[in-house]
C-alpha positions, 0 to 999 in steps of 0.5 A: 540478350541473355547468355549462359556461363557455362564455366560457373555452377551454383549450388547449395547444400540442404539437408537434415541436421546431422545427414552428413552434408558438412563432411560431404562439402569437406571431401568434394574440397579434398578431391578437387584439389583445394588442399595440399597434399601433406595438408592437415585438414581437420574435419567438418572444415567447414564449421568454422566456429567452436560451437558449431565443432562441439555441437555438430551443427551448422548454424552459418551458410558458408561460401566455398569454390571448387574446380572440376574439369574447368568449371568453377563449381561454387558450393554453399552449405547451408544449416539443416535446423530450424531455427536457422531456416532462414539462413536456407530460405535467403541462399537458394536465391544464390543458387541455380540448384540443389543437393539434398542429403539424406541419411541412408538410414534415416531417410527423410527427416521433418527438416529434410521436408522444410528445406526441400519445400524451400527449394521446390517453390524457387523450382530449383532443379534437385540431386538427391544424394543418398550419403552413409550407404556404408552404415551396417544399418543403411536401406537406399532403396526403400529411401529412395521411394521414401523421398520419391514419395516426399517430392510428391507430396511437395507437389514436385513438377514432372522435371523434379521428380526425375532427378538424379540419385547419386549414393555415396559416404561423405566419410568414406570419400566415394559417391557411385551411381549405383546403390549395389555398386561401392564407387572409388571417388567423389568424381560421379558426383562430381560429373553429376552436378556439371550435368543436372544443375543449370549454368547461371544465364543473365544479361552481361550487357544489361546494367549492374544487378546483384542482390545481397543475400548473405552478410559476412562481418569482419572486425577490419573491413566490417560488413562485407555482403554476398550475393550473386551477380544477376545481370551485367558485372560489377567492378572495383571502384564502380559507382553503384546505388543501392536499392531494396524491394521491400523498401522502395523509398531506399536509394543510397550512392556508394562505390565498391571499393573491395571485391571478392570471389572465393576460392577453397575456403579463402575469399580471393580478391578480384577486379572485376566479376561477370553473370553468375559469380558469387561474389563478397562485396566490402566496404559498404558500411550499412548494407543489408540482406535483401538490398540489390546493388544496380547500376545509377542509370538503371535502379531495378530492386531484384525481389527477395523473400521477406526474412521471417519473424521472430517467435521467441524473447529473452531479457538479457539484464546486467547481472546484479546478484551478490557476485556480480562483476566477479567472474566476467570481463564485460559485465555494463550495460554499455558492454552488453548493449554493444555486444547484442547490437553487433550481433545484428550484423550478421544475424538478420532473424535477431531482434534487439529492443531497448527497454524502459530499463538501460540495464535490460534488452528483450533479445528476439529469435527464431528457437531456443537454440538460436538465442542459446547459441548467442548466449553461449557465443558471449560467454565464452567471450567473457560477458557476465549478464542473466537472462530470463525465460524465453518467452513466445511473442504474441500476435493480435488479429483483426477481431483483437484476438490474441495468437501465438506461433504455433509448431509441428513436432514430429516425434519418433520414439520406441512404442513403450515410451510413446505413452508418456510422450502423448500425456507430456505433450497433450498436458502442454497443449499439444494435439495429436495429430497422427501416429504411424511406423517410423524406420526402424521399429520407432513410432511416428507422432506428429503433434500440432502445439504452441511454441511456448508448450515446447519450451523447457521440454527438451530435457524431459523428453530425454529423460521419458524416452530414456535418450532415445527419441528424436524430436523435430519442431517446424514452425507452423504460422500463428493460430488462436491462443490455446489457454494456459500451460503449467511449466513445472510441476516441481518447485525451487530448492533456494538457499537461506544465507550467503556464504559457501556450501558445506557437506552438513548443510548439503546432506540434510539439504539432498533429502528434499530433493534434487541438489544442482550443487556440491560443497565448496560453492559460493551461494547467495540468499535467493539462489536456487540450489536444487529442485524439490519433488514438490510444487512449493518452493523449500528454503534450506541452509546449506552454509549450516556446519555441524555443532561441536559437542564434548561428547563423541558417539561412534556414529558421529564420526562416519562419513557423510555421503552426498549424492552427486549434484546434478550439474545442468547445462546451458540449455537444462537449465534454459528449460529449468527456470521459471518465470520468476526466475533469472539464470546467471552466465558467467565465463565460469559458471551458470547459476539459477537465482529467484528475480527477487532475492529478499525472501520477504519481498519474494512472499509479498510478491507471491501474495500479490499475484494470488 
């Protein structure tokens, strides 16, 4: 017989990157309680890894529990960029509904467009929560027709067009009913939610069900898996089997000997938990995301989305330059192979494959970004390695034609630049395929373009607009090979010998171009120290000090003067390498270097591929 549990909701948060639903998450805790009142709360508590704080994004979905007028209100908060989706698509199986965020200036955005399609296919019900309405800028009623708008266009049923609006500032720490009318706190949110969301409903009778659709990974306990209790209830020390939908030979008898429920940011342990509670589950040393944990007597895999594929490889390679091992803490193939393999425990999109090197691992993900966190995450860690140019993954249809991930990119920018952007993104293969007025005197392109045309993009689509367009890339499913794409158009500035970098040999070295270093680095024949106007690479000697002579004229004494190097960052310099090209990470530094050093040997090479 199935019940409902009036006393649980189970909600996710979805939105946009940057709409403002990690802040909104911190506020719904500090008003309901969670933390003292002279607590110190820093904010966006919820992004709990440096990365996450630096760049403003959420690239984990986390658990948090508030209480609110005696019901358990679970809330999940769920990454907004694409390259993370499939954290989203796996969470709503958790959930009973959804708030969407939507910037009140913004509107809804592509990634607003992926998440909410996500949700409406679940038919999960929806509460549009309308957040900066305090923003000088902020337009809630064209906003809300916007969204309206975009529930149509997802085909929403009669029931999900008629959601509820709730405007509010997760800053300013109020939420009203009314676009005209400034609230005083949360709590019309608050009320909204026990309202419009569904209690869970299930069978407490029927046997365990209980699919695991999130994997946490602790360094004690290790894997520790979340999920929502289906049917039934599971406790401590219970005898269960494990079972898998898309794996219908998998059967394995475990116990559960840990259990948790969370409550505010902790996760508090419990005996026994009923229909409708999420809960985490340790102890279980191989479980997957995906795997449904059942009663012996009654082994009924509950089904689950499969989790998407990867559409992007990098090779991670043991760092074998002239300074290798001098910089890093974890610098063997050993180090490297346990680090990557660990990673898959809680990051279920990644691929590790060995190769038929020990020194190199061909890492797969969803973007740029996903592996570009992973690479900085072990940086930071201490791990020296290098990696090369991320390269898109091919597929084969029956006919044996070669396909390749395909993308929407959605690009808003201001009229003068849109140009430049259409002749940049047609060179690499893209199709326009509509063009219209964004919010706030921007244009709207919408191109269809293969993954790889967008790789090392990013950078100089900051620089042609300025810094001031935004760019959203979906994936959209793979289609035929679009014939090739040249990455860049300038070539390398590489140093001819080993040894430090000296102002003399640097000044003579700028006039070639764009230099990525200043006097006083350590550099190795085969470095690439800088970037050329033209399309061949330049050898220069930046270790050349200037000749000494007897005789002294009034000019030779006069300062030289550098022009500052261009100092790139971990995703500039992502996008910057070729494809015989290797990038060095260290702790330290990030250093761009030709595959093969010996420059004779790189000639040949050269020749060879001709």
């Amino acid at each position: 017989m199935k019940q409902t549990r009036n006393d649980i909701r189970n909600v996710a948060i979805i939105a946009h990157v940057d709409h403002g639903k990690t802040t909104l998450v911190d506020e719904l805790l500090k008003q309901s309680g969670v933390f003292r009142e002279n607590q110190e709360v820093r904010e966006r508590v919820m992004d709990s890894n440096d990365i996450e704080r630096e760049r403003g994004i959420t690239i984990l979905s986390k658990n948090t529990a508030v209480s609110y007028k005696g019901t358990k209100i679970n809330i999940i908060d769920t990454p907004g960029h694409a390259d993370f989706g499939g954290e989203v698509e796996r969470v709503l199986k958790m959930v009973n509904g959804v708030i969407l965020v939507v910037d009140a200036f913004e509107g809804p955005m592509p990634q607003t467009r992926f998440v909410l399609s996500k949700a409406m296919s679940l038919k999960l019900p929806v509460i549009v929560c309308v957040n900066k309405i305090d923003r000088p800028e902020a337009r809630p009623k064209e906003v809300i027709d916007e969204v309206l708008e975009l529930f149509l266009e997802l085909d929403a049923d009669d029931s999900q067009l008629d959601c509820p609006f709730v405007f509010a500032s997760a800053k300013g720490g109020f939420a009203s009913l009314d676009p005209d009318v400034k609230g005083t706190s949360m709590e019309p949110l608050f009320d909204t939610i026990l309202k419009a969301i569904p209690a869970p409903e299930g069978d407490p009778d029927a046997g365990t069900q209980l699919l695991i659709s999130t994997i946490d990974y602790n360094e004690y306990v290790g894997r520790i898996g979340v999920g929502k209790v289906d049917n039934g209830s599971v406790k401590v020390n219970q005898e269960v089997v494990i079972v898998n939908h898309h794996e219908p030979d998998k059967t394995r008898k475990v116990k559960i000997s840990k259990l948790y429920e969370f409550d505010g940011l902790n996760k508090v342990e419990v005996k026994e938990a009923s229909i409708g509670s999420i809960v985490a589950i340790s102890g279980i040393s191989d479980i997957h995301i995906g795997d449904t944990i059942c009663d012996p007597d009654a082994p009924n895999p509950i089904p689950f989305q499969k989790i998407s594929e990867p559409t992007i490889a990098i090779d991670f390679c043991v760092n074998d330059s002239p300074l290798a091992g001098l910089e890093g803490k974890f610098v063997t193939s050993r180090h490297l192979r346990e680090r990557l393999f660990r990673e898959l425990n809680t990051d279920v999109s990644l691929r590790v494959e060995e190769t038929d090197s020990t020194d190199r691992f061909k890492v797969s993900g969803r973007g740029e970004l996903h592996l570009s966190v992973l690479i900085e995450n072990m940086r930071r860690e201490g791990f020296e390695f290098a990696v090369s140019k991320a390269e898109v993954l091919y597929k084969e249809d029956e006919k044996g034609k070669r396909l390749e991930p395909m993308e929407i990119a959605y690009v808003d920018v201001p009229e003068e630049y849109s140009g430049t952007v259409i002749e940049k993104l047609s060179q690499r293969k893209g199709e326009l395929k509509e063009m219209g007025h964004a919010s706030g005197g921007y244009t709207r392109l919408i191109f269809s373009i293969p993954s790889r045309g967008l790789i090392g993009y990013r950078g100089d689509f900051m620089t042609d607009t300025k810094g001031n367009g935004i760019l959203n890339t979906i994936f959209d499913g793979y289609g035929p090979y679009k014939g090739d794409i040249a990455y860049r158009s300038q070539g390398s500035l590489i140093a001819f010998e080993s040894g430090e970098s000296v102002t003399y040999g640097l000044f003579n070295a700028q006039e070639r171009g764009i230099l990525f270093i200043g006097p006083g680095e350590k550099v190795y024949s085969g470095m690439v120290i800088g970037q050329t106007g033209k399309t061949e690479d330049i050898e220069v000697n930046v270790c050349k000090k200037k000749q000494l002579t007897n005789t002294r004229s009034s000019a030779a004494d006069e300062a030289l003067r550098l022009t500052p190097p261009k100092i790139l960052s971990l995703e500039q310099a992502l996008d910057f390498i070729d494809t015989d090209e290797l990038l060095e990470v260290t702790p330290t530094k990030l250093r761009i270097r030709k595959k093969i050093l010996d420059p004779l040997m790189r000639k040949r090479a050269g020749f060879k591929k001709q």
